[in-house]
Structures are given as structure tokens and as C-alpha cells.
C-alpha positions in Angstrom: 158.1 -43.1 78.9 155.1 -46.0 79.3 156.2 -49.4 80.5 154.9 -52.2 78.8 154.1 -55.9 80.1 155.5 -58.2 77.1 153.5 -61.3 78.8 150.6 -61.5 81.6 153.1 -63.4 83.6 155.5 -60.9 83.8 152.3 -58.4 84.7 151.9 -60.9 87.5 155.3 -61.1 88.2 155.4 -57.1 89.4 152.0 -57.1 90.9 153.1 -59.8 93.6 156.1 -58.0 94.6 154.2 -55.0 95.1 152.0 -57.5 97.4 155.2 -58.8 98.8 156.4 -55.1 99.4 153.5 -54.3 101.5 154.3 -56.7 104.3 156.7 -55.4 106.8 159.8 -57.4 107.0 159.8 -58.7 103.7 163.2 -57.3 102.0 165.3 -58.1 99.1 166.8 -61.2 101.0 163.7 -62.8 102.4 161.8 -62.3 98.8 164.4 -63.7 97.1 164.4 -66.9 99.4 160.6 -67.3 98.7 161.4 -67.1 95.1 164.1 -69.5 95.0 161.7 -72.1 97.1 158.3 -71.4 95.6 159.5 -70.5 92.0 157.1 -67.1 91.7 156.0 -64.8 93.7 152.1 -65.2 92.7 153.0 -69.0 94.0 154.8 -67.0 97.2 152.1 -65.2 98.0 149.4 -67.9 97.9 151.5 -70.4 99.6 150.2 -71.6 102.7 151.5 -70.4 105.9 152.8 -74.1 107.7 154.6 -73.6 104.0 156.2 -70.2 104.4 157.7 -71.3 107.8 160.0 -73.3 105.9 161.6 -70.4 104.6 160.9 -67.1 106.2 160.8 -66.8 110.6 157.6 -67.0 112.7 157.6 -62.7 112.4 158.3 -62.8 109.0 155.2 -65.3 108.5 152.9 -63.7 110.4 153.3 -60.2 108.5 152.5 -61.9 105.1 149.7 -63.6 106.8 148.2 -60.1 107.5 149.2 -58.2 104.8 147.6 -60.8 103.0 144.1 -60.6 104.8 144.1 -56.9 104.6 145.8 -55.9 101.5 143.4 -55.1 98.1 145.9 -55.0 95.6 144.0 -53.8 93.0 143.6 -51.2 95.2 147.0 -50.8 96.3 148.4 -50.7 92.4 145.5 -48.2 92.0 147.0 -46.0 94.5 150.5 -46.8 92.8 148.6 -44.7 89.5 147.5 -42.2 91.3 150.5 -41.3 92.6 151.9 -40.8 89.4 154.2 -43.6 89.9 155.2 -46.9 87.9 155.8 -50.3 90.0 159.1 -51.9 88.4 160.5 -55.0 88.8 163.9 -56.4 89.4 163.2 -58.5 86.6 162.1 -55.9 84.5 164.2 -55.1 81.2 164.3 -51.4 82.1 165.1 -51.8 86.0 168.8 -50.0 86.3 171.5 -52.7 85.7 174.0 -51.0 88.1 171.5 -51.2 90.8 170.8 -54.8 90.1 174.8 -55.4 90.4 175.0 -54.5 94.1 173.5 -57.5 95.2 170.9 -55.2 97.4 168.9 -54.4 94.7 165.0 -53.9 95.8 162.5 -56.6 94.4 160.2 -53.7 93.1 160.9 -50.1 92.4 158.3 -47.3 92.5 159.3 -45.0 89.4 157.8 -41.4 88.4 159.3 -39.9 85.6 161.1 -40.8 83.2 162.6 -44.4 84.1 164.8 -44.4 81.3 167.1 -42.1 83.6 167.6 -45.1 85.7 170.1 -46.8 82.9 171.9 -43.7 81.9 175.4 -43.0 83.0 175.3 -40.9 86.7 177.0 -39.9 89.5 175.7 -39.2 93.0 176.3 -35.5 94.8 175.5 -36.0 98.2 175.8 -34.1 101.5 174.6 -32.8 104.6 170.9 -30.7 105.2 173.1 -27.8 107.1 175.6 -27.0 104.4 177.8 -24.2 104.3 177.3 -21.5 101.7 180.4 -22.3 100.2 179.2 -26.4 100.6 175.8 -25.2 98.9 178.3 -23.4 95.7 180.1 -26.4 95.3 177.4 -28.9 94.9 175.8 -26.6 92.7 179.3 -26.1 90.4 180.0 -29.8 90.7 176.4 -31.2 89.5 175.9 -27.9 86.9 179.0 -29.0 85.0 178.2 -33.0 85.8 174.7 -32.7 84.1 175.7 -30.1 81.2 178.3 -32.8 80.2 175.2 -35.1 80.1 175.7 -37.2 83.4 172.4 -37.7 85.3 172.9 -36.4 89.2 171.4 -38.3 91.6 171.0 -37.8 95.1 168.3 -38.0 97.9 166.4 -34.7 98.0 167.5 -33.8 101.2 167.5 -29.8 102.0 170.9 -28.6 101.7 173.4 -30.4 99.6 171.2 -32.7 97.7 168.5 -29.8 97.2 171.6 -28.4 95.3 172.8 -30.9 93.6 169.3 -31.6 92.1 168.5 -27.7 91.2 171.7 -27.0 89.4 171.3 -29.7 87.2 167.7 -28.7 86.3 169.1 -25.6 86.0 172.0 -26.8 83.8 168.9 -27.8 81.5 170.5 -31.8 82.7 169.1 -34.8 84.4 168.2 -35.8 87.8 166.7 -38.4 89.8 165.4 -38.5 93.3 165.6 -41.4 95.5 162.9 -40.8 98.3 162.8 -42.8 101.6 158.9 -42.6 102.3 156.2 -43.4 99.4 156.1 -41.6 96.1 152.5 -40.2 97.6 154.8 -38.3 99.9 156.0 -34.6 99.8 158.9 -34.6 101.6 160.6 -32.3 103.2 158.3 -30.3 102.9 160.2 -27.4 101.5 161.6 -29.4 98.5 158.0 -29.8 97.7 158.3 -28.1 94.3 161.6 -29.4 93.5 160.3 -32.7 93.6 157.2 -32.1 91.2 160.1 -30.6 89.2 162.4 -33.2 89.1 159.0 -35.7 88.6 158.4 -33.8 85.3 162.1 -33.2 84.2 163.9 -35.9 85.5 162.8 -39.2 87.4 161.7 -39.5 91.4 162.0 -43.3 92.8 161.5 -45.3 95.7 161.2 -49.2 97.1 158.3 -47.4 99.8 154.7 -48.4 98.7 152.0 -45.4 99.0 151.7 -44.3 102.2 155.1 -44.9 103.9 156.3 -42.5 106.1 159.6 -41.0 106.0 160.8 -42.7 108.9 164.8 -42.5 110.0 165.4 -45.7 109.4 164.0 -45.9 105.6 166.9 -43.4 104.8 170.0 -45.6 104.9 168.3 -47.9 103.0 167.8 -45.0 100.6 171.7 -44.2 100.3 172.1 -47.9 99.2 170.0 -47.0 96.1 171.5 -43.1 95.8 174.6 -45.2 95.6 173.8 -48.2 93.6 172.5 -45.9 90.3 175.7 -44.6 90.0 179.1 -44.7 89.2 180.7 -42.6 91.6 179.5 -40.9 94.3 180.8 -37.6 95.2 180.3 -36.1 99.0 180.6 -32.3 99.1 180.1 -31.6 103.2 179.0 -34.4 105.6 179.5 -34.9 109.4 181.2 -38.0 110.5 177.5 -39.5 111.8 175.8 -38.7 108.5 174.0 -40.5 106.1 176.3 -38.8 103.1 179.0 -41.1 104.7 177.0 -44.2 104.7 176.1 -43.6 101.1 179.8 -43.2 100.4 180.7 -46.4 102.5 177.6 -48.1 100.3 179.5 -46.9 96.9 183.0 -48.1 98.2 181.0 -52.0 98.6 
């Protein structure tokens, strides 16, 4: 699947919010406010700082004054390609219109694969790292039978449960996608390593981390919000009461 520009402004239009995502701070609430008061983010990004204080916080301003100074974006969107990843917009005709629903939609999404997955009807499997072996059967069962009746499984490809839930429906010959919470340069955990070049050729691998992001703990809760936002339901198979399965279920019930 190639994604095509249909005007150089729209072109634009993604490569400034891959600028915008570069700058620490800089979420789906804060862009949209620069949007709403400078009327693009190409006009956003070139605004003048005394003008960006009268929307976004002292912080907030000086991180887009950096990332500004230091960022190639040519570069960066380079980096994107090599990856083997897509940038794609909120905007964008193809960005998933569930997602966009939840009103905590990411400005720009980082897509490998096939990004036509992202529309299609799913349901989430989710669960802990340190399943059970009966925990491990019945995420397998539950996303087998999902994906051979055609419903894409998403989850977070996490070891244990979501490392299930992802290989059965390969297995089931289905579809998958994998929401990452570092950038799509990174292999990780490191044993899912082949898993996620498999779902990357079979399925669709995503992300709202530029290249280079580290999977840090708190990128992951931000994660579940897109685990959750693909799909309509979300199923959790074994989860402590602490876990990040539960905030993803809690994210599904908003």
C-alpha cells in the first residue's frame, strides 16, 4: 500500500507535524491549539516564539524553539524511509476513523505495513507479559478464531498475551497490527524481534514515536490509548489490577 499526497499542501501538512512531533511536549492537545490559532502547522512552526507564548507555556515554547534549531527534517523524514515506515496524518483520508473518534487521536502516525489495516473492522486482545499457560491458550483461541472470521487483532506486542494474540492470528493466515510505544526504528522487546518483522510484512506495525524514541514506561499508556482507539472492543485475557491491559480496557470503556 503507497500513500499518495493529492496536493503539496497536504505534503506539507504531514511533514510539519512530523516537525511538531519531534519537540518534547508537543501532544495532540497543544498541536491542535497551534492549529486552531496559526491556521497550519507549516505557519506553526515558523511562527515566532513572543507568538507561540500566546498559545503554548514557557516549557512548551522553549522545546519548539530547540527542536527547531536542531531538527533537519529532511533528515528526520529520511530516517522515517528508512525505517520502513510511512508518516500519516490526522488529516489524512486513510488515517483510522475510529482512532480519530476518541478525541486523543495523535497528530501524525508512523505506519509500516499495510495501513489499510488501520480502517478495517478489529478488536483488541490484550494482557499481561507473565501469562499463564492456560492465559497464553486463550489468547491464542480467542484471536485464531477472531482473525479467521476476518477481524484484524490488534494489540501491543508485549511478550506474553499480546505476543499471542498477534502469532495466532498470523498463524490463523488473519490480520494484525502492532502499536509500539518507542520509534518504528526500534526492536522491541527484544524477543518479539521476529514477530514484529512478521507482523511489518503480514500485517501493519504503528506508532506516534519519531525514530529514535526509546521505549520508555511512560510512552506505553499512551500506547493502550491507540491499542484501544483502533478497535471496537477490546478483550483482556489475564491482567493484574496495576497493569497496563486495565488502562487500555478503562481507555476502551471512554
Amino acid at each position: 500500500f503507497v500513500m499518495s499526497e493529492s496536493s503539496g499542501s497536504r505534503s506539507d501538512d504531514t511533514r510539519y507535524r512530523v516537525a511538531f512531533n519531534h519537540a518534547p511536549g508537543i501532544g495532540p492537545a497543544r498541536f491542535a491549539d497551534l492549529v486552531a490559532r496559526f491556521g497550519s502547522a507549516e505557519t506553526a512552526w515558523r511562527a515566532p516564539a513572543a507568538a507561540l507564548a500566546e498559545v503554548l507555556d514557557a516549557r512548551a515554547v522553549a522545546s519548539v524553539v530547540d527542536t527547531r534549531a536542531r531538527l533537519d527534517l529532511d533528515r528526520a523524514l529520511a530516517q522515517i524511509a528508512a525505517a520502513g515506515a510511512r508518516p500519516l496524518a490526522e488529516t489524512a483520508a486513510a488515517f483510522p476513523p475510529l482512532l480519530r473518534e476518541t478525541g486523543q487521536a495523535p497528530y501524525v502516525l508512523y505506519v509500516q505495513g499495510d495501513a489499510r489495516l488501520l480502517a478495517s473492522r478489529a478488536v483488541a486482545v490484550v494482557g499481561t507479559r507473565r501469562a499463564t499457560p492456560y492465559g497464553l491458550r486463550v489468547a491464542g483461541m480467542i484471536a485464531g478464531q477472531l482473525a479467521a472470521a476476518g477481524v484484524t487483532v490488534v494489540s501491543g506486542l508485549a511478550l506474553g498475551i499480546d505476543a499471542a494474540a498477534h502469532r495466532a492470528a498470523l498463524d490463523a493466515g488473519g490480520r494484525t497490527i502492532a502499536v509500539l510505544g518507542c520509534g518504528p526504528d526500534i526492536e522491541y522487546p527484544p524477543a518479539n524481534r521476529a514477530l514484529q518483522a512478521d507482523i511489518g510484512r503480514r500485517g501493519a506495525v504503528v506508532t506516534e514515536y519519531p525514530p529514535g524514541t526509546p521505549p520508555e514506561a511512560g510512552n506505553f499508556p499512551a500506547r493502550n490509548r491507540i491499542v484501544s482507539g483502533l478497535s471496537l472492543a477490546c478483550v483482556v485475557v489475564e491482567a493484574g489490577e496495576q497493569s497496563g491491559a486495565l488502562i487500555t480496557a478503562r481507555m476502551a470503556l471512554d
